[in-house]
N, C-alpha and C positions, 0 to 999 in steps of 0.2 A: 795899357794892354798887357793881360801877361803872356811871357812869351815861352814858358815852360807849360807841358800840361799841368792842371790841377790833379793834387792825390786823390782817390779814391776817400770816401768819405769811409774813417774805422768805426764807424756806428754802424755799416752796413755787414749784412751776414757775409763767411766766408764767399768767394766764388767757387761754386761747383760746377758748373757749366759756361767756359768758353767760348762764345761765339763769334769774339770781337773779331779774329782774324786769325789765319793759321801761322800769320809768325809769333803765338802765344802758346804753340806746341814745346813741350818738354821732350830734352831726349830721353830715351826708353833706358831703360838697365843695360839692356844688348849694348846700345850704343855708347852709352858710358863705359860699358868694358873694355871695348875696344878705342875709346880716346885712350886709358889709362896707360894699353898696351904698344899705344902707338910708337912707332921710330920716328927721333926728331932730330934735326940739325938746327943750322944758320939758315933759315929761307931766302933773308938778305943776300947770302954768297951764290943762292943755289945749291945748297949742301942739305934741304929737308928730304929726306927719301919720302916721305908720306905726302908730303904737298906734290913734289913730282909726280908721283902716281898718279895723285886726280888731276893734275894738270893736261899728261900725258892721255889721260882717261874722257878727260871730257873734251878735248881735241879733236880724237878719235869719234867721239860722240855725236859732234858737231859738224865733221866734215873738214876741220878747219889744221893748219900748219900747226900752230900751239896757240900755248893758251897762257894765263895766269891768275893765282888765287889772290882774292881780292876781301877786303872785311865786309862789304855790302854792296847789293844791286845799287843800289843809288850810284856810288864810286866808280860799279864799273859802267854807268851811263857818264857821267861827268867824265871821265878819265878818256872814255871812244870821241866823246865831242871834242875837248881839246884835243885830242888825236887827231881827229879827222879836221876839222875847222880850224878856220882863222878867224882875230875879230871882224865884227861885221857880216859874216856870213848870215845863211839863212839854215833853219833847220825845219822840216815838213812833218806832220803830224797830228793824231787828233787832239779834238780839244781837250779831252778826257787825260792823255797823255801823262803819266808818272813825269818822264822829263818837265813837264807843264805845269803842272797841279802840283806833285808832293817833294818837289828837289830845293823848294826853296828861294829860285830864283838863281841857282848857279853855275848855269848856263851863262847865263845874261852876268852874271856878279865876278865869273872868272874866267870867262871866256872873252865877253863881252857879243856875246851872239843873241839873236833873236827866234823866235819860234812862230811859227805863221800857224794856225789852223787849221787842219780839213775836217769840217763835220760829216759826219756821216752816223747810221744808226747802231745803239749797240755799242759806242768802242769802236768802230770797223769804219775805215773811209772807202768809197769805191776807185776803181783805177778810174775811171772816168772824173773822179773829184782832183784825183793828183794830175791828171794828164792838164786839166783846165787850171791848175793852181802854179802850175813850170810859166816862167817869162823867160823866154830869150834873152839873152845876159846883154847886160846895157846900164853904160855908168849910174845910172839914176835909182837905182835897183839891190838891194843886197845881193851878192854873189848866192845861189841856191847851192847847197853843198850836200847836205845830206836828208832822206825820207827815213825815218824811225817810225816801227808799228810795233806793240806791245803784245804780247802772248803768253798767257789770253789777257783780251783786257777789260780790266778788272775794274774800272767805275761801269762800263759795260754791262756789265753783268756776270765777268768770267765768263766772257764770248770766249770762241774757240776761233783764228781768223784759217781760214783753207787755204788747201794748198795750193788751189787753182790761183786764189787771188793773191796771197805772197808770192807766186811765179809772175802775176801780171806786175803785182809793184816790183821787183828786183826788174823786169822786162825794160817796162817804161821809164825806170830811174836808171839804166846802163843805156840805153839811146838817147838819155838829156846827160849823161855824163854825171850823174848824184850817186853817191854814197850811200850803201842799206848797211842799217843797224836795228837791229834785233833786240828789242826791252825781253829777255826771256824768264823775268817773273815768277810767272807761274808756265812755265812752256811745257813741263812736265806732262801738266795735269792735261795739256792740249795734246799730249801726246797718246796719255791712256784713253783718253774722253775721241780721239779722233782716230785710232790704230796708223797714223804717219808717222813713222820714224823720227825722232832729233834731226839727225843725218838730211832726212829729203823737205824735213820744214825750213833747215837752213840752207840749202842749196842755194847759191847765188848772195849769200848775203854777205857781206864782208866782213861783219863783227857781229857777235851774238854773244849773252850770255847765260848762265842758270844759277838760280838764288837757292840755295841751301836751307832757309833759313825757313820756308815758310813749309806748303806742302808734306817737303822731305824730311821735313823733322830734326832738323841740326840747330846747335845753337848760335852758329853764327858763319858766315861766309856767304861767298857765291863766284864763279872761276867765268871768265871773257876768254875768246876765243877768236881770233884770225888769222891774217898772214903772222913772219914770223916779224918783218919790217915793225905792221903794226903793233905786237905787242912789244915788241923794244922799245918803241915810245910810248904803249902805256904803263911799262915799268919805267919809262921816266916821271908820270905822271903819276904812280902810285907812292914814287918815292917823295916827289913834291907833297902830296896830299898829304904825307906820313901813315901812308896804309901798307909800308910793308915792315912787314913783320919779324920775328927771331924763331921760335920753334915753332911755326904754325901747324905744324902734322899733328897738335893735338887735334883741332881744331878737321884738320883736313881728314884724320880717319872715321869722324863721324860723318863727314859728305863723304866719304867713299861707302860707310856702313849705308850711306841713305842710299846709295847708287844700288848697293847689291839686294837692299831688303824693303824699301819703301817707294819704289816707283809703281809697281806692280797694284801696292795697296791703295792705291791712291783713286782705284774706283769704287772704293769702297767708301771714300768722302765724297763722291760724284753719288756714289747713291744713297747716302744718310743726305743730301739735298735735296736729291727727288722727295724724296721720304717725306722732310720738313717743309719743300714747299708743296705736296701734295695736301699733307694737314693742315696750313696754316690758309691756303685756296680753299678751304671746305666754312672758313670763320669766314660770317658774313662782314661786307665792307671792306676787305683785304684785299687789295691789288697786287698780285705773287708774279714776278718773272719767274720763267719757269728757266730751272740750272741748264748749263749745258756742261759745268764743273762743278765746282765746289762753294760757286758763292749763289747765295738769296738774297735775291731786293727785294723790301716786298714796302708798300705803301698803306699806313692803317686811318690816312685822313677821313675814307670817307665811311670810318666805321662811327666817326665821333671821339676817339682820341685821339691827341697830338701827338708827334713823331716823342719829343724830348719824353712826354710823359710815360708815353709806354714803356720808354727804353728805363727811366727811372723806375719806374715800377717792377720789370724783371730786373734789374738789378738792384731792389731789395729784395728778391726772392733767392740773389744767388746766382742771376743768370746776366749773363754781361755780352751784349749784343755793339756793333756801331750804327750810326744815324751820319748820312748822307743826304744835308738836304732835309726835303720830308721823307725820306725813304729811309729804311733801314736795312742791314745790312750783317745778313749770317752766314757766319764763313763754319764749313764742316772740314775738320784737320783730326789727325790721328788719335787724337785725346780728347773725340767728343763720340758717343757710342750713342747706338741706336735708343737706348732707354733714354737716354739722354736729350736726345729729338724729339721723342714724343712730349717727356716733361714741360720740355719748351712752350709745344705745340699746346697742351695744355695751360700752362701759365698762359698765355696769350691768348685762349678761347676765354679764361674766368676775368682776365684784367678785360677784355674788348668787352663783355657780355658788362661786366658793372658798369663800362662806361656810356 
């Protein structure tokens, strides 16, 4: 089995149109300018002024004591569970769950923790799923420790989860004594897509974090955020991982350029999704979730072509989408423009219509 992706096959035409996912966004010129210009120390010591700032910044953001910058969302999901957990514990979540699905297994690999499921529709569990999934603690049992919901979440469809019902899950998980944590992904795009603050989506949650890397257009990072207890112990877990760093303010001033100049735009990838799954719902056989951000599911089985073939076929055309299942899956990020949509949307009306 191989356990590295396969390369791209070089007989195929350049790629002009991204659609695999928006952590395939390029930083813009702006934001390379402002890496170049950045002020840098020891982030080791505490000595980066530029990582500070966004630490200081997205703290602020969150609601939360402090914070700390981290190389990727994945680390700071791994880093709050060994924080919060002991082995043996239990952790609550849907099936769809990043922790579940795209970590690897290293929760369970270096924690030694387990994750229980709650299904529900969409990416979303109801409080009624989590209230019925709590057991009274009892030797026979793993210890219940913490409920993790992702925003938005993203096998879902880039659900967007409300505010009402992250008030119920932090409610219900502070009267069983559990731990809320925050997969904040893509929380961003929940924030322009739902007009609720950062600030009052985290309320009540004890650790949350936000990825840099996708939406916001940076090339790499993403910064956690809680008490100040907790993050002293996930800078002892970033230091284990070997996630921290020496000048990371290059790094950290394009999440701050992303803060100042690319949250705002990011309805503008909410609506190059309407856009393309408007047109791609008009190809007969097309099964389109309609966006509520920036991602398209959309189903072409019962057009007559298979999920792989389609996908192979726009990407000899240039266009490079993912496949999920039978569904596939088109992510709109700063570096896929409106012409660029239609294109698509056309490629897919002539590849469906021959098949």
């Amino acid at each position: 089995m191989r356990m590295t992706p396969a390369p791209r096959d070089p007989k195929l035409p350049p790629i002009r149109i991204n659609l695999m996912s928006d952590t395939q966004t390029r930083p813009t010129p702006a934001m390379r300018e402002a890496m170049m210009r950045a002020d840098v120390g020891d982030e080791q010591i505490g000595d980066d002024p530029s990582t500070n700032r966004l630490c200081e910044r997205v703290a602020s953001l969150l609601g939360k004591q402090a914070a700390v910058f981290m190389p990727s969302g994945t680390m700071c999901n791994i880093a709050a569970t060994l924080v919060h957990c002991r082995p043996g514990d239990e952790i609550l979540a849907h099936p769809s769950a990043h922790v579940l699905t795209r970590e690897g297994g290293a929760h369970a690999a270096l924690g030694g923790f387990q994750i229980t499921p709650l299904p529900g529709d969409d990416g979303i569990f109801s409080p009624d799923t989590l209230r019925a999934a709590i057991v009274p603690p009892n030797r026979y049992s793993a210890q219940q420790r913490v409920v993790t919901v992702e925003q938005t979440a993203n096998i879902g469809g880039g659900t967007v989860w409300k505010k009402s019902g992250l008030d119920e899950v932090v409610s219900i998980a502070k009267k069983n004594k559990l731990i809320t944590h925050m997969d904040g992904a893509r929380l961003m795009n929940a924030v322009v897509a739902s007009g609720v603050s950062a600030r009052d989506m985290s309320e009540g949650w004890d650790s949350g974090w936000i990825d840099f890397s996708k939406g916001l257009g940076a090339p790499i990072g993403a910064v956690i955020a809680g008490s100040e207890d907790f993050i002293d112990e996930v800078w002892r877990w970033k230091q284990r991982l070997g996630g921290a760093m020496r000048q990371s303010g290059i790094n950290a001033a394009a999440c701050l350029y992303a803060l100042d100049h690319h949250v705002n735009r990011l309805a503008d990838d909410h609506a190059n999704a309407r856009v393309l799954a408007r047109g791609l719902g008009q190809i007969p056989g097309l099964e389109v979730n309609q966006p509520q951000t920036n991602l398209v599911f959309f189903d072409p089985t019962k057009s007559g072509i298979e999920t792989k073939r389609l996908i192979a076929e726009l990407d000899a055309r240039g266009i490079l989408a993912g496949a999920l299942d039978h569904r596939i899956r088109a992510c709109t990020h700063l570096d896929v423009t409106v012409a660029m949509i239609e294109e698509t949307i056309t490629a897919v009306r002539e590849i469906v219509s021959r098949a």
